[in-house]
C-alpha positions in Angstrom: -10.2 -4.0 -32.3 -9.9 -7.6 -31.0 -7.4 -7.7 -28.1 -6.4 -11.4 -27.7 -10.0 -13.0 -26.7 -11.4 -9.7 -25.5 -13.2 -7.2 -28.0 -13.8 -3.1 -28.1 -13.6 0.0 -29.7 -10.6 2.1 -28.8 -10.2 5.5 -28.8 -7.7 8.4 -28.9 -8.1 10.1 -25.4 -8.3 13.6 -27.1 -11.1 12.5 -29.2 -13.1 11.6 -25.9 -14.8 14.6 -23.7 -12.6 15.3 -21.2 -14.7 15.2 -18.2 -14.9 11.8 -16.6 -18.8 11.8 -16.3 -19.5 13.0 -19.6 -16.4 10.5 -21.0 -18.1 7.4 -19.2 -21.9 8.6 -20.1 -20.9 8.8 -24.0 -19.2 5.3 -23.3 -22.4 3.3 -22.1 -23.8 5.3 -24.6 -21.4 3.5 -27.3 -21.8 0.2 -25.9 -25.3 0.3 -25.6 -25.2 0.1 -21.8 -27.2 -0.9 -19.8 -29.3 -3.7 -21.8 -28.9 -7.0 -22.0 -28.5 -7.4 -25.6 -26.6 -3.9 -25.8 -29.0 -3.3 -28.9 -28.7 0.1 -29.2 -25.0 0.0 -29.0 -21.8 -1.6 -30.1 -21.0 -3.8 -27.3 -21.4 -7.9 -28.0 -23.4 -9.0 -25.3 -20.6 -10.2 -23.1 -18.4 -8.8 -20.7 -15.8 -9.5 -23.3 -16.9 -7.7 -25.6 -17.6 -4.9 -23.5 -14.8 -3.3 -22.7 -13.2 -0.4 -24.2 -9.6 0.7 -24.8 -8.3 4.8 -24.9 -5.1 5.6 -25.7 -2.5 8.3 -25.6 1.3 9.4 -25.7 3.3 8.7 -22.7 4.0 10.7 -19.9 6.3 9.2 -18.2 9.7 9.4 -19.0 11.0 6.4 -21.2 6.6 5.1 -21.6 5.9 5.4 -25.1 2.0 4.8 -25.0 -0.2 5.7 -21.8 -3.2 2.8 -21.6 -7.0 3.4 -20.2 -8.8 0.2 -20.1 -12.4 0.4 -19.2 -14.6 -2.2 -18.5 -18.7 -1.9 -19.1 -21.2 -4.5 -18.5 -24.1 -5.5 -20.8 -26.7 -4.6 -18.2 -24.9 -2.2 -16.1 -24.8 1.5 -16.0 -21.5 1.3 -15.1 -17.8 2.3 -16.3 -14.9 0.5 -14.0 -11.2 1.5 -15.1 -9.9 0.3 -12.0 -8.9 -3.0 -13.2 -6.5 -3.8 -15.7 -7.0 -6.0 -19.0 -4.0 -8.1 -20.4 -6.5 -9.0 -23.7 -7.0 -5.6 -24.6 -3.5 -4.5 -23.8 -2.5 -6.3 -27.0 -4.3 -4.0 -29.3 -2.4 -1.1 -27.9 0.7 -0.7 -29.8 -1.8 -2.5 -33.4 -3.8 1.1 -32.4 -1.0 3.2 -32.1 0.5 2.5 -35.4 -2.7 2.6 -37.2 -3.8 6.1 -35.9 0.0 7.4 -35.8 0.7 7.9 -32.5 3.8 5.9 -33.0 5.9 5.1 -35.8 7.6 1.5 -36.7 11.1 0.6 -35.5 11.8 -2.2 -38.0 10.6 -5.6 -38.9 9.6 -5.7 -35.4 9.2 -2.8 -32.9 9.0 -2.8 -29.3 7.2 0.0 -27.0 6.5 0.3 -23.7 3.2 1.0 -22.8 2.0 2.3 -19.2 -1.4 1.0 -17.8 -3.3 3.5 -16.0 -5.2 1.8 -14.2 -2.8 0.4 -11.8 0.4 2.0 -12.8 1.9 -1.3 -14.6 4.1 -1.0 -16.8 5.4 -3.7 -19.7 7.0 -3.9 -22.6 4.8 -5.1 -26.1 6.6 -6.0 -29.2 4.5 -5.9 -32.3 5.4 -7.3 -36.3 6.3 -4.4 -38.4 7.6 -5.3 -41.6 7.4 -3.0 -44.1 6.6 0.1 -41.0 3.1 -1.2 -41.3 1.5 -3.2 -38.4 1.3 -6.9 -39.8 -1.8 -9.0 -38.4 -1.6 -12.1 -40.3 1.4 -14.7 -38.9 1.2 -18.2 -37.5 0.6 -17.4 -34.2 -2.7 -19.0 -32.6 -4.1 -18.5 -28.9 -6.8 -20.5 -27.8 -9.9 -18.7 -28.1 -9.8 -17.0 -31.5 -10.1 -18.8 -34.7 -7.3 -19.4 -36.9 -3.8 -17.6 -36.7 -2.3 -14.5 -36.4 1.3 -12.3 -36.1 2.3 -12.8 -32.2 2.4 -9.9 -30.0 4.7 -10.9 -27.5 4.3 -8.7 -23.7 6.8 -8.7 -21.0 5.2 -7.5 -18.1 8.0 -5.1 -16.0 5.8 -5.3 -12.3 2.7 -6.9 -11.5 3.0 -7.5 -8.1 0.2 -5.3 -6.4 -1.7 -4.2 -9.5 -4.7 -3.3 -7.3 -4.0 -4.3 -3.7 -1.5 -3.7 -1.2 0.6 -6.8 -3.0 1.0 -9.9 -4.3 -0.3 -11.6 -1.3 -3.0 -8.7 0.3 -4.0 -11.0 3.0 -0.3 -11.6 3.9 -0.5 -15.3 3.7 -0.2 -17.4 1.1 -3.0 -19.8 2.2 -6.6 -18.4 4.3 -9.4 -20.1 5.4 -12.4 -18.0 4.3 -16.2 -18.5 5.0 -15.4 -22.2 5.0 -13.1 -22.6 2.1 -9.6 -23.0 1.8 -8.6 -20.0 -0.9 -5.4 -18.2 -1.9 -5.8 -14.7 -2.3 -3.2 -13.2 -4.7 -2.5 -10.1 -7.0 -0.2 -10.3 -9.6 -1.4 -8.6 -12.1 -5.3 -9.2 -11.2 -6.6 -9.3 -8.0 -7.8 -13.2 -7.7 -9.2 -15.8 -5.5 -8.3 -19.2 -6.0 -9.5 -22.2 -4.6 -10.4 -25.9 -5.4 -13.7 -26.5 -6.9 -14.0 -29.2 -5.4 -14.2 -27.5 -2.2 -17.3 -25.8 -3.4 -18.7 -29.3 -4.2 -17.9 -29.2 -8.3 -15.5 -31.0 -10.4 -14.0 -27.4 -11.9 -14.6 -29.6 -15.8 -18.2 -28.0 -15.4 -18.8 -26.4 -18.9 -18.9 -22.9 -19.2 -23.1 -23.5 -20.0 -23.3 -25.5 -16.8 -21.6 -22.7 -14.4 -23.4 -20.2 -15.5 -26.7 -21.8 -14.8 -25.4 -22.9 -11.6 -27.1 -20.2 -9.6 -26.6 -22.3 -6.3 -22.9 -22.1 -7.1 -23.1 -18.6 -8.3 -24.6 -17.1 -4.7 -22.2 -19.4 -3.2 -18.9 -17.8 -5.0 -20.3 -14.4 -4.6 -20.7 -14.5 -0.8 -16.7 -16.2 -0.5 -16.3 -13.2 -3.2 -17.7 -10.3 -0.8 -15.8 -12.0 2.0 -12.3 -11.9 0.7 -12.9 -8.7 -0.7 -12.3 -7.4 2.6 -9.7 -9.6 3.7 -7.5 -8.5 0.8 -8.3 -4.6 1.9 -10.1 -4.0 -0.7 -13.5 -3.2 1.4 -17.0 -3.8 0.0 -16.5 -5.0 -3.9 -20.1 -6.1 -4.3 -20.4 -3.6 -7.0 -16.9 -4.7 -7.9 -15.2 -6.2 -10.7 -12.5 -7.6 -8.8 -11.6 -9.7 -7.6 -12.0 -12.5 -10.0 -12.7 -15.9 -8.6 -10.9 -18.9 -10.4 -12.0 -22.7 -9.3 -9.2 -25.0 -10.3 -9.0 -28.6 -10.4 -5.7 -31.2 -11.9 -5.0 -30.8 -15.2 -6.5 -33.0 -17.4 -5.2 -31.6 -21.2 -1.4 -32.2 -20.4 -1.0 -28.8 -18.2 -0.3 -27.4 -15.3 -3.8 -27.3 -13.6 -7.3 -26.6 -14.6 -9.8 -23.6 -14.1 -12.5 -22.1 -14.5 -12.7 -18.0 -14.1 -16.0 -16.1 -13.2 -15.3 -12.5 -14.1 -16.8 -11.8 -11.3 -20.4 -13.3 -11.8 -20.0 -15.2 -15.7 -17.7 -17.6 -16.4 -15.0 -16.2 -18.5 -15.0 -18.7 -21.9 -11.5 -18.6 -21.5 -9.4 -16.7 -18.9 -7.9 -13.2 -18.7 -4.6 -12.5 -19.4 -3.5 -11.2 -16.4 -5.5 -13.5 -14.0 -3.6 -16.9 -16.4 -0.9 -14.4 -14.9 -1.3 -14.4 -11.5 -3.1 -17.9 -11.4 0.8 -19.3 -13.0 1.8 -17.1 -9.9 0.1 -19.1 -7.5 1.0 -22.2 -9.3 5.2 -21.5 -8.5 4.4 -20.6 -4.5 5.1 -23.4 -2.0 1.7 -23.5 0.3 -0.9 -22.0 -2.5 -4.2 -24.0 -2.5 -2.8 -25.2 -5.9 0.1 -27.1 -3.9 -1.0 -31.0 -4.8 -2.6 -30.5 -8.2 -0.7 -28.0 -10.1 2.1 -29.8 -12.4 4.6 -27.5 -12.3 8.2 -27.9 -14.3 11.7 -27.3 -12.1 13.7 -24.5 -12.7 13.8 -20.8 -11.9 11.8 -20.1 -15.4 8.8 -22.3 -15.6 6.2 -22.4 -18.4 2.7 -22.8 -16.6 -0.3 -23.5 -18.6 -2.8 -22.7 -17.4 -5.9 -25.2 -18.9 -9.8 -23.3 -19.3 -12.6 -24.1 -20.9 -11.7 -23.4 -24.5 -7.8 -24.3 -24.5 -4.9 -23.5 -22.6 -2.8 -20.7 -21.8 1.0 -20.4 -21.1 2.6 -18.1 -19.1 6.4 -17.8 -18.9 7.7 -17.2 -15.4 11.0 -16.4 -13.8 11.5 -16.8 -9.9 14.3 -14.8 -8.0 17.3 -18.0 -7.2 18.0 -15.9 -3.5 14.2 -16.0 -3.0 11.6 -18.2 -5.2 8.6 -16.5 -3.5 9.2 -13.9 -5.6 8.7 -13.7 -9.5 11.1 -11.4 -11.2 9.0 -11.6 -15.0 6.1 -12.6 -16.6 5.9 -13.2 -20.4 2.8 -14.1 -22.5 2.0 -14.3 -26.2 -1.2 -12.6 -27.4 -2.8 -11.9 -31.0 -4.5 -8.9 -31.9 -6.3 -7.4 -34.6 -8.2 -4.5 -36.7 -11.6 -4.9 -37.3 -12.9 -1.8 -38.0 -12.6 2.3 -38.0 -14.7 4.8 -38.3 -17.2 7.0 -36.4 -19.6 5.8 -33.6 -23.0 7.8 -33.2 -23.4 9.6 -30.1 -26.8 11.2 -29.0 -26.3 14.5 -28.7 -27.5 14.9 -25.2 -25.2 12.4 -23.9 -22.5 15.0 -25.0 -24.0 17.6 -23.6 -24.4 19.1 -26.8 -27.5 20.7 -28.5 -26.1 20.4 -31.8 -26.9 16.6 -33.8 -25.2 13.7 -33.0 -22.0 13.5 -32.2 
């Protein structure tokens, strides 16, 4: 399924082995993990289209859907489902309904889905006319070609997804290995900070960046760094946290960035890091104090410029205390690209009968 601008297969969690090792080996396995060109699997290349969503009932009281995200890398062994993923999240509920899980509530149904990853929570309302799962609407995100039916998610509490809180290091604003940066977690642990203090313009194209290896070693040692200043030890073999260069706004925005995920620059930018960079954006004494454009109000829209577009994030600050965000609202598309069966190796299963 495509989740917003992110792309995997998804799975029922009964349907996986239930051992971990096993679960992540026939993963890898899927994806064609590790090579380069993922040849021998199903995965696209790209950290974004290597990522992998399982799914099951709630269970929690009042969570209809329980979410696994896991995220695999083209030339990695490995299986991360410590972080979360606000793309993929929007094929959740488009799943659900197409496998049964759940059951339409009306023209438009609303469930609530809990990620496992970090514990968050929100709310994903999906187009259901008919009781069938509609993916053709008007809807367009930047990213993906032509339109779709909106998927609208309320997230319920972000703060904290993987660190001790929305601001791990305590204060809004560091100094870190040289560079001014604002460590945050609202959703996705991020570092932010001004590209031009790293000596770029942050309008670098996504080509450029990547072939920036100079910039790349640079980012990755600030990267290791604030890893440990936001308590989250040694994250060299690490995912998170992202780092996100931003720069004024040149597309009529709010600012402009430029996400490495951690070490390729994201064509786009996740959902949850537009997220928690729109977080950043509404806290007096963030690095992006003095180039964000940011509207007045308790609920702001920030968009949030990248490479290939914009995104906009709907925010609401607390009147008796605007440090603190009380919701965040996006707008996603998803769709259904496929189903059927994925060939397994046997052995991977730990299985001597054929393919799995």
């Amino acid at each position: 399924m495509r989740g917003g601008t992110s792309r995997g297969p998804f799975f029922r969690e009964c349907d996986l082995p239930a051992d971990i090792a096993t679960r992540d080996s026939v993963l890898l396995a899927v994806m064609g993990s590790p090579d380069r060109r993922q040849i021998d699997g199903m995965g696209g290349a790209n950290p974004l289209t290597s990522k992998v969503g399982i799914v099951r009932p709630g269970s929690k009281p009042g969570v209809d859907l329980d979410f696994l995200f896991a995220q695999l890398q083209p030339e990695k062994d490995t299986v991360d489902t410590t972080p979360n993923c606000g793309n993929m999240l929007a094929a959740v509920v488009p799943f659900a309904l197409e496998t049964g899980m759940v059951q339409a509530r009306g023209e438009a149904s609303t469930f609530r889905v809990l990620t496992l990853n970090t514990d968050m929570q929100c709310d994903i309302t999906v187009q259901t006319p008919g009781g069938q799962v509609s993916y053709e609407g008007e809807a367009r995100i930047d990213g993906v070609p032509g339109t779709s039916a909106p998927i609208k998610i309320n997230f319920l509490d972000t703060a904290g997804s993987v660190c001790s809180g929305l601001l791990p290091t305590g204060r809004v604003r560091d100094l870190i290995d040289g560079v001014e940066v604002t460590c945050i977690d609202n959703g996705m642990p991020l570092v932010i900070f001004k590209a031009a203090d790293v000596g770029r313009s942050g309008y670098e194209s996504v080509a450029e960046l990547n072939a920036d290896t100079e910039l790349k070693a640079r980012i990755e040692r600030l990267r290791i760094a604030c890893g440990h200043a936001m308590g989250l030890g040694d994250v060299s073999a690490k995912n998170y946290p992202k780092m996100t260069l931003i720069a004024p706004p040149r597309d009529g925005g709010s600012l402009s960035t430029r996400s490495f995920i951690p070490h390729v620059c994201h064509d786009a930018i996740g959902v949850l890091a537009a997220v928690t960079v729109g977080t950043a954006c509404v806290l007096d004494g963030s690095v992006t104090e003095g180039i964000a454009v940011v509207p007045e109000g308790n609920a702001k829209t920030v968009s949030v410029e990248h490479p290939t577009g914009e995104f906009s994030v709907e925010l609401e600050l607390d009147p008796a205390n605007p440090q603190n965000v009380t919701r965040a609202a996006l707008l996603r598309t998803a769709r259904l690209i496929m189903r059927g069966e994925v060939m397994v190796p046997a052995a991977v299963w730990n299985n001597s009968g054929d393919t799995q």
